[in-house]
GUSE-733093 format. One line per 5 residues: number of its first residue (from 1); for each residue x, y, z of N, C-alpha, C. Coordinates in steps of 0.001 Angstrom, whole numbers, padded with zeros to 6 digits. Example, Ala and Ser with C-alpha at 12.3 -4.5 7.8 and 13.67 -1.06 7.14 Angstrom:
2
1) 013190:-005690:007800:012300:-004500:007800:013200:-003300:007800; 012850:-002250:007080:013670:-001060:007140:012900:000030:007870
END
This chain:
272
1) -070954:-012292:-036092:-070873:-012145:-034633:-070415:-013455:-033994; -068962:-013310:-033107:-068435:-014112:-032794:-069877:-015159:-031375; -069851:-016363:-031499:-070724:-017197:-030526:-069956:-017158:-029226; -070679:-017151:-028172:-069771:-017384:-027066:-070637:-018373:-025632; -069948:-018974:-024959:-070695:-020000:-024273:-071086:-018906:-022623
6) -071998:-019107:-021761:-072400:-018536:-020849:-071422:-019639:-020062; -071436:-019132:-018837:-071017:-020058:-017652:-072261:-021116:-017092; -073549:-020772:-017259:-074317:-022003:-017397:-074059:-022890:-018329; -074323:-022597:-019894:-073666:-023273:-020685:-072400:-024269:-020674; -071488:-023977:-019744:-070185:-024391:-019907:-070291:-025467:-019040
11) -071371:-025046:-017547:-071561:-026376:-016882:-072459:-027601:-017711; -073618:-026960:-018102:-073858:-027850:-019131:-073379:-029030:-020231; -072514:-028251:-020297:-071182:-028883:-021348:-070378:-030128:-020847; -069967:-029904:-019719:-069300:-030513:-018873:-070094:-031586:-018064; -071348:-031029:-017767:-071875:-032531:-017487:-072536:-033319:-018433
16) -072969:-032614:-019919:-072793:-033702:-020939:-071719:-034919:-021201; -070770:-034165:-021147:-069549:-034922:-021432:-069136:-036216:-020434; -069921:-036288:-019091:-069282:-036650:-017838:-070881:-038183:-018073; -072087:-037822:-019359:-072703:-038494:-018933:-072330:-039351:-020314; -071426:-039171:-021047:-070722:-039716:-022333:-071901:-039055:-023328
21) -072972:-037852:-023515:-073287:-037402:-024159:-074287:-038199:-024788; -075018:-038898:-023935:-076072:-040087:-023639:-076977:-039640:-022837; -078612:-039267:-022984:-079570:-039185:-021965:-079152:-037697:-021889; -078844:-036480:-022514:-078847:-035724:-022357:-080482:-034880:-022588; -079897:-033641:-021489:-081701:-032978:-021477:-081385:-032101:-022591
26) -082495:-031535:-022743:-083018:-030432:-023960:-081466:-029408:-023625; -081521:-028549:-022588:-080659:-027436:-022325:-078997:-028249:-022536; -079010:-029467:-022424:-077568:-029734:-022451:-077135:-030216:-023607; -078091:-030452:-024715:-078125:-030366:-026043:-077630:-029484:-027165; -078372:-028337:-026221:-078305:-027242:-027312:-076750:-026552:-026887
31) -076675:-026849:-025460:-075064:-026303:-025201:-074195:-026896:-025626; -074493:-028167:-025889:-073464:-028616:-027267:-073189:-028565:-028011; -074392:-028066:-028522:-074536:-027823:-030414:-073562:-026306:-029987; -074109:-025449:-028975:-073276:-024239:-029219:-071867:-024661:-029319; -071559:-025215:-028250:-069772:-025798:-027871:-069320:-026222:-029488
36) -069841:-026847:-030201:-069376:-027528:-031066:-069347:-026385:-032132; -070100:-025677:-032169:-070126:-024427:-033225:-068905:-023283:-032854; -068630:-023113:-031977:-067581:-022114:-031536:-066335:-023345:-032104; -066118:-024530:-031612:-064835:-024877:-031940:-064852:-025331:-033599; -065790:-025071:-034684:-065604:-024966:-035674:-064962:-023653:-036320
41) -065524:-022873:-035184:-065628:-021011:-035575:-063711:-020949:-035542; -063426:-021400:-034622:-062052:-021402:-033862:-060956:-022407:-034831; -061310:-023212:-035591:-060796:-023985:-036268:-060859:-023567:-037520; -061639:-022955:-037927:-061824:-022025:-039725:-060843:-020648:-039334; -060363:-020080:-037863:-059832:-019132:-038063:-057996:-019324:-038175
46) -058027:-020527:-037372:-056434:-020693:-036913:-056251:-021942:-038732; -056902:-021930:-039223:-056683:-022336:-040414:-055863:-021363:-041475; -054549:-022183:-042020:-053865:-021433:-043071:-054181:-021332:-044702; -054446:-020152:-045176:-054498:-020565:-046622:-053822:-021854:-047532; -054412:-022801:-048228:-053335:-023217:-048925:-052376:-022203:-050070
51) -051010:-022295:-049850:-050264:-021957:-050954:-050295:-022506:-052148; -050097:-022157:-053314:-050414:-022375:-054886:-048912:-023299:-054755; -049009:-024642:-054891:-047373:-025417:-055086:-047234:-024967:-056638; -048230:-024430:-057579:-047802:-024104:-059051:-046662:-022761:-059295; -045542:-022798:-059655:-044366:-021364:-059604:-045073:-020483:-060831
56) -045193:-019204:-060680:-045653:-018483:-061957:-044407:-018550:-063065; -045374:-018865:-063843:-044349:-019340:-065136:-043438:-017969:-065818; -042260:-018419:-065530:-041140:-017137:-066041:-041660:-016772:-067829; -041686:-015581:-068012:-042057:-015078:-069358:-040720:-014704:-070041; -040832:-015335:-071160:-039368:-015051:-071996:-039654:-014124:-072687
61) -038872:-012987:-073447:-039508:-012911:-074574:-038381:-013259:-075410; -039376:-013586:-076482:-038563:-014453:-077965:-038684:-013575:-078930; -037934:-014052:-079826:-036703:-012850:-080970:-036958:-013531:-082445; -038047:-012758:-082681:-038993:-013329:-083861:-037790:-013565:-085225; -038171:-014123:-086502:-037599:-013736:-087943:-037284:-012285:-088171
66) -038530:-011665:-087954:-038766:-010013:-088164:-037348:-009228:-087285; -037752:-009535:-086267:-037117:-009201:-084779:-035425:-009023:-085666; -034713:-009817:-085830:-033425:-010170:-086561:-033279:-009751:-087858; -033964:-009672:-088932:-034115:-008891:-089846:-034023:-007347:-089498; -035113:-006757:-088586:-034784:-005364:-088549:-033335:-004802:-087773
71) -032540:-005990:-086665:-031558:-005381:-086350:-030823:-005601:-087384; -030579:-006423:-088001:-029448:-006471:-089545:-029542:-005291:-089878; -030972:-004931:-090395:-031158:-003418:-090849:-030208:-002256:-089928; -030576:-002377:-088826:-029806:-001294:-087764:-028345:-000803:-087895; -028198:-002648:-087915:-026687:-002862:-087600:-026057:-002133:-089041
76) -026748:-002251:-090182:-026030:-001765:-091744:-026301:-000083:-091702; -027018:000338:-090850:-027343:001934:-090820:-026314:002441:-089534; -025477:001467:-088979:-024509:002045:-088128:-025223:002587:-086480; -026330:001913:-086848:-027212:002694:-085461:-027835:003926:-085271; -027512:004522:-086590:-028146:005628:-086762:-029426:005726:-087684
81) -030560:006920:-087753:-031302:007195:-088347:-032000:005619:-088409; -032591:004962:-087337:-033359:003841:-087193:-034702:004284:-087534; -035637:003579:-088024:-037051:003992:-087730:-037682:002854:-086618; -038822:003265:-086115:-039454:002943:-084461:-038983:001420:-084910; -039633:000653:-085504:-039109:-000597:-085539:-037989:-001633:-085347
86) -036918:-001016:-085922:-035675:-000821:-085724:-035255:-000686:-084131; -035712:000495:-083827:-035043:000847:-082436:-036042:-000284:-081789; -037149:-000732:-081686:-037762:-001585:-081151:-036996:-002973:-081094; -036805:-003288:-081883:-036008:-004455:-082215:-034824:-004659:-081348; -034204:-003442:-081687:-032426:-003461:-080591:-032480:-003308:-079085
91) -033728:-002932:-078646:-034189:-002937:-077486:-034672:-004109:-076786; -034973:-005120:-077551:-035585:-005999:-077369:-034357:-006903:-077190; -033177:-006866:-078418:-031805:-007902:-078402:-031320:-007309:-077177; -031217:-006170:-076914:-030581:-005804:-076017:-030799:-006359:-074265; -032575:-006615:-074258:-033199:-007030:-073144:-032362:-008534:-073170
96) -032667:-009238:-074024:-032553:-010481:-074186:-030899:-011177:-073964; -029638:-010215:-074148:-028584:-010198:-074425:-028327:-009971:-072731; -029255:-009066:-071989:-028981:-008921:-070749:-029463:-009799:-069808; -030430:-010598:-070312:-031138:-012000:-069565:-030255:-012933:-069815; -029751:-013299:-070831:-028620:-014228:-070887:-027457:-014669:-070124
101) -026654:-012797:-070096:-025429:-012814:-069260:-025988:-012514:-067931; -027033:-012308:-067074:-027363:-013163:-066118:-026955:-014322:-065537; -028172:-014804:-066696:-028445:-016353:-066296:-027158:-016975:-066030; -026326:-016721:-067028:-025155:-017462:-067029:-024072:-016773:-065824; -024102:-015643:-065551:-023414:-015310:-064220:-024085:-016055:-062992
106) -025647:-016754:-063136:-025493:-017028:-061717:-025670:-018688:-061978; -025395:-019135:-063170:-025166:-020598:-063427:-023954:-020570:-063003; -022814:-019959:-063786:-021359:-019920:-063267:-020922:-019479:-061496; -022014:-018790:-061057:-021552:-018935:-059653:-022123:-020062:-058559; -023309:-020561:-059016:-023949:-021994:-058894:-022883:-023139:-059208
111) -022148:-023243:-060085:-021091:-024017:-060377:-020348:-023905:-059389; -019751:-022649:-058969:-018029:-022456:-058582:-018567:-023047:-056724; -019387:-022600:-056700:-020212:-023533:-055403:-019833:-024407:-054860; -019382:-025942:-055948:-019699:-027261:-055716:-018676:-027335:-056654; -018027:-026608:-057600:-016763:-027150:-058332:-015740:-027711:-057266
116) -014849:-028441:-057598:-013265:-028719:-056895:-012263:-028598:-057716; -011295:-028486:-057741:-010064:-028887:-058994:-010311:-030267:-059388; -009756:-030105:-060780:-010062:-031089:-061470:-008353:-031810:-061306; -008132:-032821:-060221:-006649:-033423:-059543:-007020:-034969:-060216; -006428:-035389:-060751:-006514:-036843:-060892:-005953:-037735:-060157
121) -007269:-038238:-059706:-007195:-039507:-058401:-005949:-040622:-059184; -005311:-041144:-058068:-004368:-042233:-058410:-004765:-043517:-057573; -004564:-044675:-058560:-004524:-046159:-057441:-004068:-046697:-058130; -002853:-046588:-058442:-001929:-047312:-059013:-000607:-046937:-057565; 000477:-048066:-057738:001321:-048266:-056205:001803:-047172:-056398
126) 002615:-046242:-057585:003769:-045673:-057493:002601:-044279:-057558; 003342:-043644:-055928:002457:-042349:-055443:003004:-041141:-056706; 002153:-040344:-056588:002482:-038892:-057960:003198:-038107:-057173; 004185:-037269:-057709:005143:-036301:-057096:004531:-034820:-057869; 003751:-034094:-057058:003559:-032748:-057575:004415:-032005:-057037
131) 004497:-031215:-058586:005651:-030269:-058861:005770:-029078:-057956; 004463:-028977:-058504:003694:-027098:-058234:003168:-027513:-057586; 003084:-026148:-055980:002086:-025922:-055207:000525:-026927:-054859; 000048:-027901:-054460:-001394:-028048:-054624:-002422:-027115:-054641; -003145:-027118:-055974:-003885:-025782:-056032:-005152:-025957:-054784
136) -005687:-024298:-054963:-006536:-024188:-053988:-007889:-023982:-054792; -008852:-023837:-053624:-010190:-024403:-054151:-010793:-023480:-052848; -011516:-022392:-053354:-011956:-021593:-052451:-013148:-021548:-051947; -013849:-022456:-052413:-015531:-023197:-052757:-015207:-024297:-051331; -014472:-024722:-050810:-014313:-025722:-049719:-014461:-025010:-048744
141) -015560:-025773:-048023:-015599:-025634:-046364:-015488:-026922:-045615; -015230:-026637:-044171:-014627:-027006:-043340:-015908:-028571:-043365; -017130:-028487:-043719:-017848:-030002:-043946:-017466:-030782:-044846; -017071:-029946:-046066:-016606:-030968:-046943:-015288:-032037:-046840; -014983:-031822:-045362:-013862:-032882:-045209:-014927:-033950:-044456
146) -015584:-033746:-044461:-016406:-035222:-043657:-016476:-036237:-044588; -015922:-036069:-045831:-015820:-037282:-047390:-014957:-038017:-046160; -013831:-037789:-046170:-012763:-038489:-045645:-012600:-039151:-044045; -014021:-039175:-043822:-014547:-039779:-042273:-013785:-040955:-042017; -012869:-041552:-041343:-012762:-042480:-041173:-011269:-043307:-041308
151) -010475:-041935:-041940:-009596:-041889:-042582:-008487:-041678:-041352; -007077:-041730:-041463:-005972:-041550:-040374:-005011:-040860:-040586; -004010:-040039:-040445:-003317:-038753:-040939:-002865:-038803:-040073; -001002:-038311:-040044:-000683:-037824:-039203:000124:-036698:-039341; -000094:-035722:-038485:000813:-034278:-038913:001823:-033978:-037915
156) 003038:-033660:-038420:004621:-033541:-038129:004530:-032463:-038223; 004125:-032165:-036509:004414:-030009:-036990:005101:-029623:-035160; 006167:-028979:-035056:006087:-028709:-033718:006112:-027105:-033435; 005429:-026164:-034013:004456:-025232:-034034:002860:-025688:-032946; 002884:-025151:-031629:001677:-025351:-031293:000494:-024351:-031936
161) 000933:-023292:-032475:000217:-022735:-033431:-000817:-023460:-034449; 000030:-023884:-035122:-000127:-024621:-036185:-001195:-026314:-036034; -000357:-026258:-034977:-001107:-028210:-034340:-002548:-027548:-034648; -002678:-026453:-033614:-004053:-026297:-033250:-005005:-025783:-034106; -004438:-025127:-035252:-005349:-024454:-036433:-005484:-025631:-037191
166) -004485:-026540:-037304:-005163:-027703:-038123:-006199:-028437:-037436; -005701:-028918:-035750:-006978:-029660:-035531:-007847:-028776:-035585; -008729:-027200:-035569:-009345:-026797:-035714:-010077:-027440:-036899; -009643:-027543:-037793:-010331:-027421:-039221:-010963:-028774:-039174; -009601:-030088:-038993:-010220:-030923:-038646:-011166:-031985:-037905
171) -011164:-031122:-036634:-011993:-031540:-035231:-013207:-031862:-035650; -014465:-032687:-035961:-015695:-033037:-035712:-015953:-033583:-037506; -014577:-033724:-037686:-014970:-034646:-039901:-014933:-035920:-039659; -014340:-036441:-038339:-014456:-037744:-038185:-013354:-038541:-039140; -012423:-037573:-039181:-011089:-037875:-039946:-009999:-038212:-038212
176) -009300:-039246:-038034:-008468:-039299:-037251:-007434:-038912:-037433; -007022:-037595:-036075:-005435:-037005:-036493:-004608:-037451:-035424; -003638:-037958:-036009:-002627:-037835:-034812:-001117:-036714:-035042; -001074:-036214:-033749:000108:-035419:-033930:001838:-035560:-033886; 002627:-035326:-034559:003743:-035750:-033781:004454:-034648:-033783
181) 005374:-033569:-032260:006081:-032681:-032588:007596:-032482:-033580; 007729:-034130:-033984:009149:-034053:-034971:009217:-035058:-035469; 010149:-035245:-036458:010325:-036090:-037627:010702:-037597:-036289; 011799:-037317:-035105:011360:-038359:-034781:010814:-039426:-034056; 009710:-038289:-033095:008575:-038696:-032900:007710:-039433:-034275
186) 007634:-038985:-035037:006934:-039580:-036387:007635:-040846:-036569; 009150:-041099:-036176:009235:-042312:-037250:009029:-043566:-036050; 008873:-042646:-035058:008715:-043527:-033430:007093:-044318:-033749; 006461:-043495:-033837:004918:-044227:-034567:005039:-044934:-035655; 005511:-045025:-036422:005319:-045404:-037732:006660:-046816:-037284
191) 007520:-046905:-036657:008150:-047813:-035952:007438:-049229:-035064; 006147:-048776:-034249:005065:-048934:-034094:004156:-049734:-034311; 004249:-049662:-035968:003244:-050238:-037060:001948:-049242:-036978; 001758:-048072:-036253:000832:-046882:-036944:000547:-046906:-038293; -000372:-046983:-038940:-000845:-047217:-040070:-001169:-045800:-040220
196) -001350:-044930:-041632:-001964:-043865:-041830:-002262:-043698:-043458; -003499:-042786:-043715:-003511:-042956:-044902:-002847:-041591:-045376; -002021:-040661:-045004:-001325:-039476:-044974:-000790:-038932:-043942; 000451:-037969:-044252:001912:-037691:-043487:001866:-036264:-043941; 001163:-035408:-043140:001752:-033603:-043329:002958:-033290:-042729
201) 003612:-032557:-043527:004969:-033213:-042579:005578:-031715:-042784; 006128:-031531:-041685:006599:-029894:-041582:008068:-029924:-041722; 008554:-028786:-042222:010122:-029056:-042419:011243:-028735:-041592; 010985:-027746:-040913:011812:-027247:-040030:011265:-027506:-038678; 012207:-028547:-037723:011375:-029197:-036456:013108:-029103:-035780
206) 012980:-029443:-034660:013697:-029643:-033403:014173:-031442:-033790; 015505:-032031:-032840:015721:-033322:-032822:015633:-033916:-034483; 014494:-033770:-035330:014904:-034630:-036617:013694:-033487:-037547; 014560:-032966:-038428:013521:-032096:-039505:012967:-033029:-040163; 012163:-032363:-040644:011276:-032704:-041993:011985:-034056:-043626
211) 012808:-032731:-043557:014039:-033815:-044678:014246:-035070:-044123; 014985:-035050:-043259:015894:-036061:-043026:014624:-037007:-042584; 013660:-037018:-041617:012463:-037717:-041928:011938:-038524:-042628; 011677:-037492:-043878:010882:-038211:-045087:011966:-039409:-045704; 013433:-038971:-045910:014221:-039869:-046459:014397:-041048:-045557
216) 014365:-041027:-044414:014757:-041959:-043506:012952:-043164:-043590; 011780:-042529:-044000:010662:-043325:-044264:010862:-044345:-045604; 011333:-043279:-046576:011579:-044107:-047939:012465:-044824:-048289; 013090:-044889:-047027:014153:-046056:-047221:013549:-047098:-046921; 011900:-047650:-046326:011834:-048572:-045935:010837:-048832:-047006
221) 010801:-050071:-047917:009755:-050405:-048830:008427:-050660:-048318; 008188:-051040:-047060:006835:-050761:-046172:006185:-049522:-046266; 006880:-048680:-046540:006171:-047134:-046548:006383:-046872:-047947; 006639:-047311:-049168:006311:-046962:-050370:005441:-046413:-050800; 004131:-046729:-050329:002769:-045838:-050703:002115:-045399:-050152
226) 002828:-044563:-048806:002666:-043479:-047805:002670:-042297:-048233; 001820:-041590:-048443:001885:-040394:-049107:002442:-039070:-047849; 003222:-038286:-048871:003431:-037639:-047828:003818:-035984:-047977; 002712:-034744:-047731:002827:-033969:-048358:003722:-032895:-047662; 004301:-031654:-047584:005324:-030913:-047310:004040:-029698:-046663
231) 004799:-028991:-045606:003944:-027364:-044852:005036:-026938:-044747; 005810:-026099:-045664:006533:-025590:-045635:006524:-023568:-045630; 007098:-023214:-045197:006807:-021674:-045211:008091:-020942:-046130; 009071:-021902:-046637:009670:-021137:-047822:009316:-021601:-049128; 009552:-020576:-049820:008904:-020096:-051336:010130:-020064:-052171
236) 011244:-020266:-051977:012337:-020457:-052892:012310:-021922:-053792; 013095:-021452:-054786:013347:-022532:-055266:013924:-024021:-054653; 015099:-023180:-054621:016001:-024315:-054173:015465:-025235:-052893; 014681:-024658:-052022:013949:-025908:-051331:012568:-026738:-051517; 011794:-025984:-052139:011347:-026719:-053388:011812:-028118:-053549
241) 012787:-027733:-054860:013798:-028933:-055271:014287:-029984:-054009; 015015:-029426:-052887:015243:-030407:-051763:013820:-031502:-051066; 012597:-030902:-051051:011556:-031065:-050480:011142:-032230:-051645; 011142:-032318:-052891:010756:-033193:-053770:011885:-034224:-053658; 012884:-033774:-053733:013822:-034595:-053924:014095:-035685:-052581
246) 013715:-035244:-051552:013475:-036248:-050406:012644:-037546:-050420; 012135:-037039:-050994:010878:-038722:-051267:009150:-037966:-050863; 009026:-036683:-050925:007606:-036179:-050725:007474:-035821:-051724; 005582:-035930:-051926:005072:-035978:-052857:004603:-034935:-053410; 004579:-033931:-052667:003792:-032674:-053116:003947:-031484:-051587
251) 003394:-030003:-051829:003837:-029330:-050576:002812:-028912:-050950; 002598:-027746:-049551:001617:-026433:-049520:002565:-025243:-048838; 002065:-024214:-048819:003030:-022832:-048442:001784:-022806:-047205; 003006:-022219:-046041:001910:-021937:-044777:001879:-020209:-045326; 000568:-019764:-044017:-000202:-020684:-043342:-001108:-021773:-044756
256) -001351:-022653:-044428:-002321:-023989:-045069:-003766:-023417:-045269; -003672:-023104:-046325:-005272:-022332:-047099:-006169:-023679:-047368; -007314:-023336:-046675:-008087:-025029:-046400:-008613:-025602:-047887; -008641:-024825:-048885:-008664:-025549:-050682:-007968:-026317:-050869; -006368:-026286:-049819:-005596:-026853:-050640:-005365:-028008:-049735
261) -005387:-027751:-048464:-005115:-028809:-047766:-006517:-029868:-048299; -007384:-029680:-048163:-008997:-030661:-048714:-008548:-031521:-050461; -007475:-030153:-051449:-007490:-031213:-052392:-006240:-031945:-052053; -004964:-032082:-051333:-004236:-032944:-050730:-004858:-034570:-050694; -006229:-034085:-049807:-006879:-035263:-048916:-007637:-035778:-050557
266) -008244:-035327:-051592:-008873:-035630:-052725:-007658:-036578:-053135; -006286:-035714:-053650:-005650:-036596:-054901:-005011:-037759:-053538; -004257:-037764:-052623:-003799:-038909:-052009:-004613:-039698:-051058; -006368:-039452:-050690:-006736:-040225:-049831:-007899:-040580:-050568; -008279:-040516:-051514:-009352:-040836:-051753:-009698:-042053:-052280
271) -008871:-042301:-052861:-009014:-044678:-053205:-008393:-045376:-052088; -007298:-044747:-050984:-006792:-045566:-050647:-007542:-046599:-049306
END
């Protein structure tokens, strides 16, 4: 039976408290002792169980000498005409065969999580020219560019489309972008002394493309180890070949699938 204080009581209480609970009379005593018993009552209820921090221990089961012996047996009778043992046995590999490829389906998707391509970082002067596509990496989100906090880029795109889906991705990584609508706006910055640690550089622009751009950078030995990758939206060969052959280092096919743009920023920004 829950205790409860009277409204005499409560004055009681209150002028205990007012006399610092010193020189108190008989009646203002015992209304304390009550007061104090209800807020124990009140404190054992709003109290939480402790939880067990111990995890119940996962039960394996294990695949005795016997256990393997009788499926040999099974396995030489073709699966047929088993006796109980036998079928006991294959029931058991069978459990065990299905705990396995589990485990390992959700180790392997625990992996693909936090995997990246495996791109080999460069810091040596002479930048790498990829051939093929930069692969993608579908495990990347839009935080994992916050590695590259601090970093400076500039993208050659005059698509306002495009400007804006990239700064999307990049807005709040604390990566600095600057934009330029053409190759030569770009070489107007970089004229400048704009420093950057990467050049997305689009190919087809107004006033100065992409090409003529990149070649007009690599003519200057100051920009030797300016990396500088291609957003191109054709898939042919033959520009391909033109796009490498300019002095860039590598491309992506629009639209820019964010795996690939993130391992871009891995193989060319990451020592420099």
């Amino acid at each position: 039976m829950a205790v409860v204080l009277s409204e005499d009581e409560k004055r009681l209480v209150l002028s205990a408290k007012k006399k610092g609970f010193k020189g108190l009379s008989p009646q203002e005593k015992d209304a304390v002792l009550k007061y104090k018993k209800i807020l124990a009552q009140n404190k054992q209820k709003s109290a939480k169980p402790k939880e067990s921090k111990e995890k119940p221990k996962e039960h394996k089961e294990s695949f005795t000498i016997e256990d393997k012996r009788l499926l040999m047996s099974a396995k030489k009778k073709g699966m047929k005409g088993l006796t109980p043992e036998e079928k006991k046995a294959v029931l058991k590999y069978k459990k065990l065969l299905q705990e396995q490829k589990s485990y390992t389906k959700s180790a392997k998707a625990e992996a693909k999580s936090t995997k990246t391509h495996k791109i080999k970082d460069t810091s040596s002067e002479k930048l790498p020219v990829i051939k093929e596509q930069i692969p993608d990496n579908q495990a990347v989100k839009k935080e994992h560019f916050s590695k590259f906090k601090g970093k400076k880029i500039m993208i050659v795109e005059d698509n306002l489309i495009n400007r804006k889906m990239l700064d999307a991705i990049l807005k709040g990584t604390g990566i600095d972008v600057v934009f330029a609508e053409n190759g030569k706006i770009a070489l107007q910055y970089l004229s400048k002394g704009m420093k950057f640690d990467l050049v997305l550089m689009d190919i087809e622009m107004p006033e100065l493309d992409g090409l003529s751009a990149t070649k007009k950078i690599r003519k200057s030995k100051h920009f030797a180890s300016l990396p500088i990758v291609a957003l191109t939206s054709s898939t042919k060969k033959e520009d391909i070949v033109k796009i490498l052959k300019s002095g860039m280092n590598g491309y992506i096919f629009k639209p820019v699938a964010l795996g690939r743009l993130y391992n871009a920023f891995r193989l060319f920004m990451a020592r420099r």
